[in-house]
Rosetta silent file (secondary structure, phi, psi, omega in degrees, C-alpha in Angstrom):
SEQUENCE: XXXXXXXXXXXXXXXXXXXXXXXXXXXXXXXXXXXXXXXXXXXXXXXXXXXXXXXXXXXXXXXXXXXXXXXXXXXXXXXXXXXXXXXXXXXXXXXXXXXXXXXXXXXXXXXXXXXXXXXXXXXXXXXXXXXXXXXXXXXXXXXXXXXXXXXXXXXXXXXXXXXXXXXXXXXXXXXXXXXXXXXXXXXXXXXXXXXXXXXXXXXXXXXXXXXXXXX
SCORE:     score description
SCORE:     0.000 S_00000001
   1 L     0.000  -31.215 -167.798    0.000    0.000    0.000 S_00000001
   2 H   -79.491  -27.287 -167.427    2.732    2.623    0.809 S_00000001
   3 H   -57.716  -36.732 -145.550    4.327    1.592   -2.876 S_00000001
   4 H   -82.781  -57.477  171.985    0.501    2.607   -4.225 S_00000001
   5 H   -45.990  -46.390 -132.496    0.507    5.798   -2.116 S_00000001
   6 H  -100.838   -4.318 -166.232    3.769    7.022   -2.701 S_00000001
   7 L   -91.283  -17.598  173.443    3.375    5.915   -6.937 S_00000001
   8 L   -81.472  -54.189  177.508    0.363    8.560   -6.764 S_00000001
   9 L   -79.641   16.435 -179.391    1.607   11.110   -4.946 S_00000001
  10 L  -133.790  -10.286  165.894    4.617   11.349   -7.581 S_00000001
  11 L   -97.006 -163.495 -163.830    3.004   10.655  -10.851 S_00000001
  12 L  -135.021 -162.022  172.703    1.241   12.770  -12.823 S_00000001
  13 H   -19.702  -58.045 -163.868   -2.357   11.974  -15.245 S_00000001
  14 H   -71.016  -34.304 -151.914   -1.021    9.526  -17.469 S_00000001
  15 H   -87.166  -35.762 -175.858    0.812    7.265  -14.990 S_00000001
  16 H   -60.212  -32.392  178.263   -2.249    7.497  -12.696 S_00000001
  17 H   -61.374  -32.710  174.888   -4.780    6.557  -15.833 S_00000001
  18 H   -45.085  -54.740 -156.238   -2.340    3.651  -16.580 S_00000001
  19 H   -73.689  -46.538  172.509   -2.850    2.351  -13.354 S_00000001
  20 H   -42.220  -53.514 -168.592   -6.311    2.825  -12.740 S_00000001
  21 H   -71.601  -65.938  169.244   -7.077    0.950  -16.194 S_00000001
  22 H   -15.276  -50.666  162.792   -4.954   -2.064  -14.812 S_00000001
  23 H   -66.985  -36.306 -161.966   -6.778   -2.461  -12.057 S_00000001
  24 H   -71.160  -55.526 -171.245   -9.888   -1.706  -13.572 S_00000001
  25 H   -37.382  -37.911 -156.307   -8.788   -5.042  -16.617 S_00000001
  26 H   -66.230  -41.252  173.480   -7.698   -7.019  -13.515 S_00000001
  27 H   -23.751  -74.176  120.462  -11.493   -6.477  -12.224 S_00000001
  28 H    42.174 -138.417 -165.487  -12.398   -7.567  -15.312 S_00000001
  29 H   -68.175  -39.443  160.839  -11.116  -10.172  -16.478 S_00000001
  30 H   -53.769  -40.635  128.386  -11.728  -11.818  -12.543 S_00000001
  31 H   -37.967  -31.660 -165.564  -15.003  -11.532  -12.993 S_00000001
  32 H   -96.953  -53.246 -172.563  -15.226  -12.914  -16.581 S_00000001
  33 H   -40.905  -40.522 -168.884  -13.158  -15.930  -14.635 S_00000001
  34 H   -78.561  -40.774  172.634  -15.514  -16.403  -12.093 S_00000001
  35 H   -33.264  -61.869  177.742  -18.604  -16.081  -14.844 S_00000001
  36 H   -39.604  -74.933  175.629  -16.897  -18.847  -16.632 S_00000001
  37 H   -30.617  -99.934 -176.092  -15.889  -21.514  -13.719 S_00000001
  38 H    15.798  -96.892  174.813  -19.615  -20.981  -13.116 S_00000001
  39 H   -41.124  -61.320  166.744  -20.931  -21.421  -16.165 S_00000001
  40 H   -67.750  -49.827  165.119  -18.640  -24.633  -17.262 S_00000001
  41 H   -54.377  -49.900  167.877  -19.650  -26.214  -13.996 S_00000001
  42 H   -73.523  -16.890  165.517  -22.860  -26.175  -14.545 S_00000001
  43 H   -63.374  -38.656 -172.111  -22.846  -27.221  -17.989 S_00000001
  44 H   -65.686  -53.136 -178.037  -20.740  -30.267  -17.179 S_00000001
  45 H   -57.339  -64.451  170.846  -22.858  -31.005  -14.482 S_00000001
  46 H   -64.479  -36.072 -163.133  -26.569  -30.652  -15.976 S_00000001
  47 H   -79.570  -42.746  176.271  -25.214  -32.200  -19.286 S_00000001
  48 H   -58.664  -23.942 -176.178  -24.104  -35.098  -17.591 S_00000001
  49 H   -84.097  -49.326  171.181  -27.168  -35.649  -15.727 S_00000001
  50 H   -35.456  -68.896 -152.491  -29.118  -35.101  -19.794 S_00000001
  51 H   -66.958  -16.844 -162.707  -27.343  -37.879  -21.282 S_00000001
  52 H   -98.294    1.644  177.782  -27.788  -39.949  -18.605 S_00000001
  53 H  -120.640    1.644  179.028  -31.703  -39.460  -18.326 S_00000001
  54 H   -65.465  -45.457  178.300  -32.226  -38.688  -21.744 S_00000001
  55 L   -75.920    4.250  162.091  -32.254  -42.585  -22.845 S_00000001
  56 L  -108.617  -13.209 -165.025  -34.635  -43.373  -20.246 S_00000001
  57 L  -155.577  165.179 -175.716  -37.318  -41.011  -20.658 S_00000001
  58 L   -90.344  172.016 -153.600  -38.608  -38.788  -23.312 S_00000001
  59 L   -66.375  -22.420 -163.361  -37.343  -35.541  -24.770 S_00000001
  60 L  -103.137  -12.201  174.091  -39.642  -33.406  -22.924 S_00000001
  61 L   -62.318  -51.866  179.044  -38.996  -35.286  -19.640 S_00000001
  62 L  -121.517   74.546 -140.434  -35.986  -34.764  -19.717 S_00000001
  63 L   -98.553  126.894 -179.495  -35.745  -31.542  -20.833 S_00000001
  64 L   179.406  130.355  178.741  -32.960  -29.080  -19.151 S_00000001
  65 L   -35.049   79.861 -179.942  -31.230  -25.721  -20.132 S_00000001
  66 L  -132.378 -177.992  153.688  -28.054  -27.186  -21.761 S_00000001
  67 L   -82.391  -53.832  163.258  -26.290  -27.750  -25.437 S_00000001
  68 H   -22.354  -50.345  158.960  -27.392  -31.226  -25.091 S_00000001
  69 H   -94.432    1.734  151.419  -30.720  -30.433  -24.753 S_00000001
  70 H   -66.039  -23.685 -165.731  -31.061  -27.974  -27.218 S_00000001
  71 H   -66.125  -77.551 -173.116  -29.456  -30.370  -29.425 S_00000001
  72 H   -66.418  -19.284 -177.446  -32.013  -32.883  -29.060 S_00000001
  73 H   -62.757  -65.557 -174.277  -35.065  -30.545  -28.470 S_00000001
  74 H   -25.517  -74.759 -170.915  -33.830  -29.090  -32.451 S_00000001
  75 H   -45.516  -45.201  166.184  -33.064  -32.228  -33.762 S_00000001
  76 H   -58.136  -32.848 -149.673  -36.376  -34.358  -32.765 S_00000001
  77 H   -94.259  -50.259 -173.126  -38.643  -31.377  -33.975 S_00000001
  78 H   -56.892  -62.521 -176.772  -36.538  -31.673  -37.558 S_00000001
  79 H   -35.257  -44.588 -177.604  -36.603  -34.981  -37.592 S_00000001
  80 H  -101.986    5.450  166.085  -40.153  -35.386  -37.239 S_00000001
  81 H   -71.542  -51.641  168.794  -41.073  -32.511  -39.377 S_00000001
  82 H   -91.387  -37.437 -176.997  -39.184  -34.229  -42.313 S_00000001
  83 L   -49.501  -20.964  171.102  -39.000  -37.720  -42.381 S_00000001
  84 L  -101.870   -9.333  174.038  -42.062  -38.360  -44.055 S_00000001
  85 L  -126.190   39.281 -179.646  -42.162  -35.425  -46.601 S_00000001
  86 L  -144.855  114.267  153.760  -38.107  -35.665  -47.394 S_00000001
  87 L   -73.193  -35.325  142.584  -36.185  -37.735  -49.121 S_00000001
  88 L    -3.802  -45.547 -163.925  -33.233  -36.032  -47.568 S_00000001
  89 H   -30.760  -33.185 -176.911  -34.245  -36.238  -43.979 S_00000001
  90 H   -82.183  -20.325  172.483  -30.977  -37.919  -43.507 S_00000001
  91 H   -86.687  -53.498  179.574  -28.742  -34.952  -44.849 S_00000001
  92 H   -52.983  -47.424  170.653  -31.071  -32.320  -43.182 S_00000001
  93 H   -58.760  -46.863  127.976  -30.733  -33.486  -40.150 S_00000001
  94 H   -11.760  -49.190 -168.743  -26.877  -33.912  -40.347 S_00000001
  95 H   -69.905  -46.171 -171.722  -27.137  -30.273  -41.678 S_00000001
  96 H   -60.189  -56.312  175.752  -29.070  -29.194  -38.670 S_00000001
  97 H   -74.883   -7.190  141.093  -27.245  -30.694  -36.084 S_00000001
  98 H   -83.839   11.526 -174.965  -23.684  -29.357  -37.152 S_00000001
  99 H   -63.700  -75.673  149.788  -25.783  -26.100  -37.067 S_00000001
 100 H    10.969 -111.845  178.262  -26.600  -26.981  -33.820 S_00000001
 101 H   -39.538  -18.941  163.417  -23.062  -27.693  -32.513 S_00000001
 102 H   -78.671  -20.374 -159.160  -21.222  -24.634  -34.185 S_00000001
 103 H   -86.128  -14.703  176.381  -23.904  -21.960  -32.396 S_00000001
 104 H   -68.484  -60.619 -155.617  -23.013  -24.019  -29.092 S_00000001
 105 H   -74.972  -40.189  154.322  -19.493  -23.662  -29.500 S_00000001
 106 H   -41.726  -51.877  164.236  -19.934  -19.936  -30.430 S_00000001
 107 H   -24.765  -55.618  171.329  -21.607  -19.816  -27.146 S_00000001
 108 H   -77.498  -16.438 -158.487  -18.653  -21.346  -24.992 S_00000001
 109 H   -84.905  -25.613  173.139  -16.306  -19.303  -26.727 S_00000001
 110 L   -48.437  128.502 -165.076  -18.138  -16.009  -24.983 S_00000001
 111 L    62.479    4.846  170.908  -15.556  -13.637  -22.703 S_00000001
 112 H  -101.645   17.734  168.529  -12.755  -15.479  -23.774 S_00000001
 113 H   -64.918  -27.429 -179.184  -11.737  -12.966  -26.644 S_00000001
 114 H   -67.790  -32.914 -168.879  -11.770  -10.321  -23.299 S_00000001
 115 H   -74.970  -50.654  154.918   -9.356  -12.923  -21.747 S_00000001
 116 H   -44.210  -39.580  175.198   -7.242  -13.030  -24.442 S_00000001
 117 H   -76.234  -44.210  130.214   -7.124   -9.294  -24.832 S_00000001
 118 H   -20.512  -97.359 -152.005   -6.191   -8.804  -21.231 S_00000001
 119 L   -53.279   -9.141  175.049   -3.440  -11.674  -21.155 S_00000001
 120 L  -134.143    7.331  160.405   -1.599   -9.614  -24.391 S_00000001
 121 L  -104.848  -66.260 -163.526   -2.337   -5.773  -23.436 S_00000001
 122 L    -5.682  -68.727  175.512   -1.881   -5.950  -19.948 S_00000001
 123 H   -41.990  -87.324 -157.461    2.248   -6.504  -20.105 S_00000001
 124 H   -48.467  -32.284  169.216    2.754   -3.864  -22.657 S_00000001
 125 H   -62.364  -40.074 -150.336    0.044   -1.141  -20.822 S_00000001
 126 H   -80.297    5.614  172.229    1.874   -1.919  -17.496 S_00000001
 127 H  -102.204  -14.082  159.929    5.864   -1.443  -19.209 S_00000001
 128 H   -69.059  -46.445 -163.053    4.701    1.912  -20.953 S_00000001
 129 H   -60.777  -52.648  167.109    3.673    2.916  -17.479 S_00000001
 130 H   -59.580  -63.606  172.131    6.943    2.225  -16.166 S_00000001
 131 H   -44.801  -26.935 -174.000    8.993    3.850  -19.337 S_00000001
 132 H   -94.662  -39.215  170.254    6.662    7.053  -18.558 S_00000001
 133 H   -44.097  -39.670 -162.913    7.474    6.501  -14.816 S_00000001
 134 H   -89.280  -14.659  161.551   10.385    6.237  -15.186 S_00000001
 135 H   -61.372  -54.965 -171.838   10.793    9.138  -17.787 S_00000001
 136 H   -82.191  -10.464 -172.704    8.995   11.559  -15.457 S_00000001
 137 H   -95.851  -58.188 -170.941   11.100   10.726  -12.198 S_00000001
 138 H   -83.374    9.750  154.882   14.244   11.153  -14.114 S_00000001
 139 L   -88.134  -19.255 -170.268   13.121   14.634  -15.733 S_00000001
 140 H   -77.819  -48.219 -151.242   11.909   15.954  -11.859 S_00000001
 141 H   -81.288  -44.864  174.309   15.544   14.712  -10.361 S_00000001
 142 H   -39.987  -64.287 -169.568   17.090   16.356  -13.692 S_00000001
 143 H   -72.041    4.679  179.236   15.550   19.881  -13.087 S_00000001
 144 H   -90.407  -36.479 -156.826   16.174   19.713   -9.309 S_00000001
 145 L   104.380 -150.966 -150.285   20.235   19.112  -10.403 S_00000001
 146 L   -60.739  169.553  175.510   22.821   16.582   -9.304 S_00000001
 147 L  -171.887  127.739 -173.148   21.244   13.732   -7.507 S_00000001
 148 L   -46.864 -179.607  171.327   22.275   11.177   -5.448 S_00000001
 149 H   -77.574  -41.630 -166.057   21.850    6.918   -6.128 S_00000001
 150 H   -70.057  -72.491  170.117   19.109    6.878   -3.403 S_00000001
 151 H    -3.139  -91.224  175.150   17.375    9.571   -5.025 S_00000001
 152 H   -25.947  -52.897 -162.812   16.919    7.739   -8.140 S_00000001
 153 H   -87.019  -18.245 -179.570   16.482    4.232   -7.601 S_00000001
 154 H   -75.821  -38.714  172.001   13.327    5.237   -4.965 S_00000001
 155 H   -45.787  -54.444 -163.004   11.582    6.799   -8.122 S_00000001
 156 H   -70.833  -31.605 -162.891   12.907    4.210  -10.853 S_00000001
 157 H   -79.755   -4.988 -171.390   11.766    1.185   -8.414 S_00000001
 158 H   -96.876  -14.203 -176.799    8.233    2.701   -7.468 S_00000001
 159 H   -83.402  -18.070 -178.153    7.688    3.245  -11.483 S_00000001
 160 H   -78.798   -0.721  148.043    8.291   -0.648  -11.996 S_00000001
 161 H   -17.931  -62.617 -163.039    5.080   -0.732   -9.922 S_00000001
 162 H   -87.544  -23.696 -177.463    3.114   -1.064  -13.224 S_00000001
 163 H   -84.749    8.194 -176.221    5.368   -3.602  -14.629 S_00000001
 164 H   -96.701  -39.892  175.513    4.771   -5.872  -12.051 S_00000001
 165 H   -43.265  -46.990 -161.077    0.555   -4.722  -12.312 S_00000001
 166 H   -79.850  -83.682 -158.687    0.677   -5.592  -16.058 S_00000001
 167 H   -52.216  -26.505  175.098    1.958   -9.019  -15.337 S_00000001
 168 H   -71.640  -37.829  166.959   -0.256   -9.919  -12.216 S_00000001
 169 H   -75.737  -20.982  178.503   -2.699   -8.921  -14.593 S_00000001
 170 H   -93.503   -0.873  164.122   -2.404  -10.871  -17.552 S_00000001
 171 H   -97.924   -5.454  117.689   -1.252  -14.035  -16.130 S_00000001
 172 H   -16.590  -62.069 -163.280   -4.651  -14.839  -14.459 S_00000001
 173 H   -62.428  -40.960  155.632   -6.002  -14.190  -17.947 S_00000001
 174 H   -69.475  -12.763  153.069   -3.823  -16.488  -19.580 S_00000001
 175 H   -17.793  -94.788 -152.016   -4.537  -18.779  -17.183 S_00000001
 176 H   -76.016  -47.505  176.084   -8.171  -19.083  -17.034 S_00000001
 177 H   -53.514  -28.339 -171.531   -8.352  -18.825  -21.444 S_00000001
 178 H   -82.427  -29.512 -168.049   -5.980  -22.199  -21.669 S_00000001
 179 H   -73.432  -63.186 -160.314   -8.219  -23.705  -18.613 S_00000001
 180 H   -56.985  -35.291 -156.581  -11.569  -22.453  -20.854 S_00000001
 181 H   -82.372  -28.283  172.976  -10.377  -23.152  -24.467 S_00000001
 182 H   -74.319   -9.848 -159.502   -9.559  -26.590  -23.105 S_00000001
 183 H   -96.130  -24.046  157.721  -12.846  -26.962  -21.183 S_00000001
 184 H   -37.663  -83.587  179.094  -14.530  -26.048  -24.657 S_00000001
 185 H   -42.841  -68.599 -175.941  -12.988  -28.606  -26.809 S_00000001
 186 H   -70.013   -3.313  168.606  -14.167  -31.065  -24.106 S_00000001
 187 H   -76.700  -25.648 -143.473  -17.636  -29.831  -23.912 S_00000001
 188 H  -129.729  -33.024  175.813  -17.853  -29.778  -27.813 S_00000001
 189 H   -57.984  -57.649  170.280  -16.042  -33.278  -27.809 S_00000001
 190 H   -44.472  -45.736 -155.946  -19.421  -34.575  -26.070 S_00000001
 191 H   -81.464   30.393  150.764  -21.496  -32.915  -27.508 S_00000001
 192 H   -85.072  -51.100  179.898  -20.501  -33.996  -31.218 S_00000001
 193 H   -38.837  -63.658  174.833  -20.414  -37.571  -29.395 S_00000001
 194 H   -42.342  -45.388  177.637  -24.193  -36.973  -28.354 S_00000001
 195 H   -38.066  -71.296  177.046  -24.804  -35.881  -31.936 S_00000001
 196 H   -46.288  -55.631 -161.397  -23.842  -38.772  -33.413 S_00000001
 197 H   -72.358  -60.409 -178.532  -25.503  -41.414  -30.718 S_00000001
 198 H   -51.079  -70.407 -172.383  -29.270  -38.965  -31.337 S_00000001
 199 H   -30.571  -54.765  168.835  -28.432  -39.397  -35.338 S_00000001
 200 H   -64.359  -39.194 -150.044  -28.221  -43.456  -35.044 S_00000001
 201 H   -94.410  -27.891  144.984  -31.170  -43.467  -32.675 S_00000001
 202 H   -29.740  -91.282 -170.961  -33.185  -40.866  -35.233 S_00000001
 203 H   -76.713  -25.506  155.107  -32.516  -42.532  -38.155 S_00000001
 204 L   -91.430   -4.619 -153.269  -32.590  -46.547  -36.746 S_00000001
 205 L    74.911   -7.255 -151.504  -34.785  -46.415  -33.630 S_00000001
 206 L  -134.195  143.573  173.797  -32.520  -47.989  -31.931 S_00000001
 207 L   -98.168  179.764 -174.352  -29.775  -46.802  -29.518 S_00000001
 208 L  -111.105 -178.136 -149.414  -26.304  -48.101  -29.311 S_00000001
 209 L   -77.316  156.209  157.504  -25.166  -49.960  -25.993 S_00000001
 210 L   -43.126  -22.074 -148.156  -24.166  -48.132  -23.090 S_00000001
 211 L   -98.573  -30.034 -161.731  -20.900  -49.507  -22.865 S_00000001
 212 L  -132.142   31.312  178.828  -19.819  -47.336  -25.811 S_00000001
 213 L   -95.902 -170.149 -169.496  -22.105  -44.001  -25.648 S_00000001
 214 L   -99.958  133.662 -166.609  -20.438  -40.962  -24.368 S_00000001
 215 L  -108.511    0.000    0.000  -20.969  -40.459  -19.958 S_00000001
């Protein structure tokens, strides 16, 4: 806190706007983390419980805010719209359901372009802030005249303040995008899996064993 204080009372607009918008990205982007976790926890969770009650009961039973069930809600209502006035029905459906699975995936991909954009401005806002700190300490010590080593080095080390800011902020952010983009890919792995397993059970009636559907 006194580094915060004493980085205030010795900068001037810019270095304070620097900082302030650091904290405010850090804010952020910790928010958009916690939004996430959230949000992929509960997907994992409710999706897992769909597949596994889906094959016991019918689509409206088991019916739950997901991709999964969106999937299958789409996909049933095509299915039974066309199969009897399509020859197609087997392409349409196919069509529908990689529809399906890209507008999902657009879906998961939401805040992490913010995450990304954090994790690769951050550094670079918080090492201008130091180069201006560190600019503006050694024009005030200039125009005072000669000036000792302590002098200096109390200025130059309170301006690397922001380069230390910029990196606490953007490595959370790269963090939490490699934790999400992978948490995607495995959300989007099922749910292509599911795709497939509704598609056989659509077009034979019949489902495939248990042994080898997707949990």
């Amino acid at each position: 806190m006194h580094y915060v204080t004493y980085f205030f009372e010795h900068t001037d607009a810019l270095g304070a706007t620097l900082f302030c918008l650091l904290v405010l990205m850090s804010l952020v982007s910790w928010f958009c983390i916690a939004a996430k976790s959230f949000h992929f926890w509960r997907l994992a969770r409710e999706g897992a419980r769909f597949r596994q009650n889906f094959w016991h009961k019918s689509v409206h039973e088991a019916h739950s805010d997901n991709p999964f069930s969106r999937l299958a809600t789409v996909s049933i209502a095509v299915h039974q719209d066309v199969r009897d006035s399509r020859s197609d029905c087997d392409e349409l459906l196919l069509r529908c359901m990689q529809r399906v699975v890209g507008e999902e995936g657009a879906n998961l991909d939401n805040g992490q372009t913010l995450l990304a954009s954090v994790a690769a401005i951050a550094p670079f806002i918080g090492l201008f802030g130091t180069v201006w700190g560190v600019q503006h300490a050694l024009s005030a010590i200039g125009s005072a005249g000669a000036a000792s080593l302590e002098q200096i080095a109390g200025p130059v080390g309170e301006a690397l303040i922001m380069t230390a800011l910029g990196l606490a902020v953007a490595i959370p952010a790269v963090l939490a995008y490699n934790v999400f983009s992978r948490s995607s890919q495995t959300l989007l792995a099922k749910l292509d899996g599911f795709a497939h397993e509704l598609h056989h059970y659509l077009i034979t009636g019949q489902t495939l064993p248990a042994s080898i559907r997707e949990v």
